[in-house]
LORO-431885 format. One record per atom (N, C-alpha, C): residue number from 1; residue in one letter; chain; atom name; x, y, z. Coordinates in Angstrom, 2 decimals, padded with zeros to 5 digits. Each point is the difference from the previous one (the first is absolute). Layout:
BEGIN
SITE   seq   type   mol   atom         x         y         z
SITE   NUM      A     A     CA         X         Y         Z
...
END
This chain:
BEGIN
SITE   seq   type   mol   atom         x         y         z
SITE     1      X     A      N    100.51    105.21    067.10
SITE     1      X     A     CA    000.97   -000.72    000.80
SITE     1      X     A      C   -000.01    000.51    001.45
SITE     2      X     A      N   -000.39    001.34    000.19
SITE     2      X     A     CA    000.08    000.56    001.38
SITE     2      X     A      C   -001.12   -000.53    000.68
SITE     3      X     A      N   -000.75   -000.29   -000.61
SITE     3      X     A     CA   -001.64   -000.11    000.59
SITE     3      X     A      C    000.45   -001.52    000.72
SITE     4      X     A      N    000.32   -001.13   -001.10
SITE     4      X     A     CA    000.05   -001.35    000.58
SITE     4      X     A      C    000.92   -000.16    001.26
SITE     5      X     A      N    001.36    001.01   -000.44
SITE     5      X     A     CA    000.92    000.10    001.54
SITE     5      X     A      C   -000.60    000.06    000.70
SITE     6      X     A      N   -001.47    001.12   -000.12
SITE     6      X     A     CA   -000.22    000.81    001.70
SITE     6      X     A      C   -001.34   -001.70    000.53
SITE     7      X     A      N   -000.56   -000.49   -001.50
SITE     7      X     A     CA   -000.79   -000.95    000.35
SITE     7      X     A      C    000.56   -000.94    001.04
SITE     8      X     A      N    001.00   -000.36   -000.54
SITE     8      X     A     CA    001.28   -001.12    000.40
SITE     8      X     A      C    000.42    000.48    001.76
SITE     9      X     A      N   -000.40    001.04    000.19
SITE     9      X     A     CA    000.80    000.40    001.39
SITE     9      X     A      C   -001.30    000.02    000.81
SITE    10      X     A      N   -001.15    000.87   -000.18
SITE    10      X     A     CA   -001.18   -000.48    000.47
SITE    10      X     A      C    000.01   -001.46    000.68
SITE    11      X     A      N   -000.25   -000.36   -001.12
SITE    11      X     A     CA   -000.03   -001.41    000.47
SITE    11      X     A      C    001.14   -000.82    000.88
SITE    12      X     A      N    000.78   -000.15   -000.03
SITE    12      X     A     CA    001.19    000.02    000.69
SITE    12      X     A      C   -000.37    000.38    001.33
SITE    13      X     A      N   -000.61    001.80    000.29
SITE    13      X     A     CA    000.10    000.56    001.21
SITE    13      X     A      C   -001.57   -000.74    000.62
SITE    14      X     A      N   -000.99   -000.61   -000.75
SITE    14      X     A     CA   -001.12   -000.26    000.42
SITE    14      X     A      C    000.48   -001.54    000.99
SITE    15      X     A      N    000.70   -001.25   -001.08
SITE    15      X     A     CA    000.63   -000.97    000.57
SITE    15      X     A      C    000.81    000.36    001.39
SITE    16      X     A      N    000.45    000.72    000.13
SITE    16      X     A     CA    000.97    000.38    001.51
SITE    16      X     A      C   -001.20    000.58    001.11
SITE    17      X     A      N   -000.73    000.59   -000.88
SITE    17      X     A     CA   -000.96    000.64    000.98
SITE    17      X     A      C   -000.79   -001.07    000.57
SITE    18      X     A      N   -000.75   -000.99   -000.50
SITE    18      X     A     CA   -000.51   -001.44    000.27
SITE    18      X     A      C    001.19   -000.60    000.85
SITE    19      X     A      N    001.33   -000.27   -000.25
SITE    19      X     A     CA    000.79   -000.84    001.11
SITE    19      X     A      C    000.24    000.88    001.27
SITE    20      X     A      N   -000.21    001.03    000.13
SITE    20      X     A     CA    000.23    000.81    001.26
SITE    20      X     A      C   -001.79   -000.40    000.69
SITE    21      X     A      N   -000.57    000.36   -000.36
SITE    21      X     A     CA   -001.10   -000.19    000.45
SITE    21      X     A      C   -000.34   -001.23    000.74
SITE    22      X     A      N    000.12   -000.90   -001.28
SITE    22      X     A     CA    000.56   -001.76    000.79
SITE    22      X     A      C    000.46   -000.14    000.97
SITE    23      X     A      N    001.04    000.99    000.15
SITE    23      X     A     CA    001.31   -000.66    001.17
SITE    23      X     A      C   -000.55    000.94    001.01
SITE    24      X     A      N   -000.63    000.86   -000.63
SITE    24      X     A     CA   -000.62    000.85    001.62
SITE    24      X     A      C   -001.29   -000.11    000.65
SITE    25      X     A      N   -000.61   -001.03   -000.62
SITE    25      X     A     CA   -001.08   -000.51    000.76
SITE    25      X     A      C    000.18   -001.55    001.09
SITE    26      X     A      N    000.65    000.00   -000.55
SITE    26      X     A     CA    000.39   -001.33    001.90
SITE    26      X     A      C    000.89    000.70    000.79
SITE    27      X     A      N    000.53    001.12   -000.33
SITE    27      X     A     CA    000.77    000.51    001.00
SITE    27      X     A      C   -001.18    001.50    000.83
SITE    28      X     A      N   -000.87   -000.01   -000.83
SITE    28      X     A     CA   -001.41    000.63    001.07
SITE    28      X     A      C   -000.25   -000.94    001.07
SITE    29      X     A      N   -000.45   -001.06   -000.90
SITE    29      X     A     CA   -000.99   -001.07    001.05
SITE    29      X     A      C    001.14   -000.26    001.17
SITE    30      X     A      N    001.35    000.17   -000.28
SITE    30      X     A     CA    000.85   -000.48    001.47
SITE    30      X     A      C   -000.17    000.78    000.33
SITE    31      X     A      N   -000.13    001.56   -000.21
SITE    31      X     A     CA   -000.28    000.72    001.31
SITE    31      X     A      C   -001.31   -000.09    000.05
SITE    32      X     A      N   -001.15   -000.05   -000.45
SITE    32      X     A     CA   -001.16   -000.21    000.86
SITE    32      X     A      C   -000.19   -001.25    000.83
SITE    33      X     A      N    000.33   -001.25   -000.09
SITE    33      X     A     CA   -000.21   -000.73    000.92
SITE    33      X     A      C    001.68    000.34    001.27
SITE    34      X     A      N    000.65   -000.10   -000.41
SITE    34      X     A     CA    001.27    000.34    000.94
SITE    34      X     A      C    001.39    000.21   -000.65
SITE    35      X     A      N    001.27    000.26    000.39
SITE    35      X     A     CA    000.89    000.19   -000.81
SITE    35      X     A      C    000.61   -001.15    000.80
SITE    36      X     A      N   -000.46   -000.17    001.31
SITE    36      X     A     CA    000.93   -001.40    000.59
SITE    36      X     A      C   -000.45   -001.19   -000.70
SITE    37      X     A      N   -001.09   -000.45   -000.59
SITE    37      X     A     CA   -000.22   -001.33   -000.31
SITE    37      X     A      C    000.63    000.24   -001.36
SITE    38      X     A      N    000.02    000.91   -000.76
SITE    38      X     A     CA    000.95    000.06   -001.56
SITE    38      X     A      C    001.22    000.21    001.11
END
């Protein structure tokens, strides 16, 4: 039962780790092309 918890949270922390990533790759590209045109 401990094992599937820690499976269960893994995964969990992998999904969040993918939406940060997401959300922090167009907020690169605004600063490489400019922060005024974003």
């Amino acid at each position: 039962m401990i094992t599937a918890l820690w499976h269960c949270e893994s995964g969990s922390f992998a999904t969040q780790n993918l939406r940060f990533y997401r959300a922090k790759e167009p907020l690169l590209e605004c600063k490489t092309i400019g922060f005024a045109k974003c």
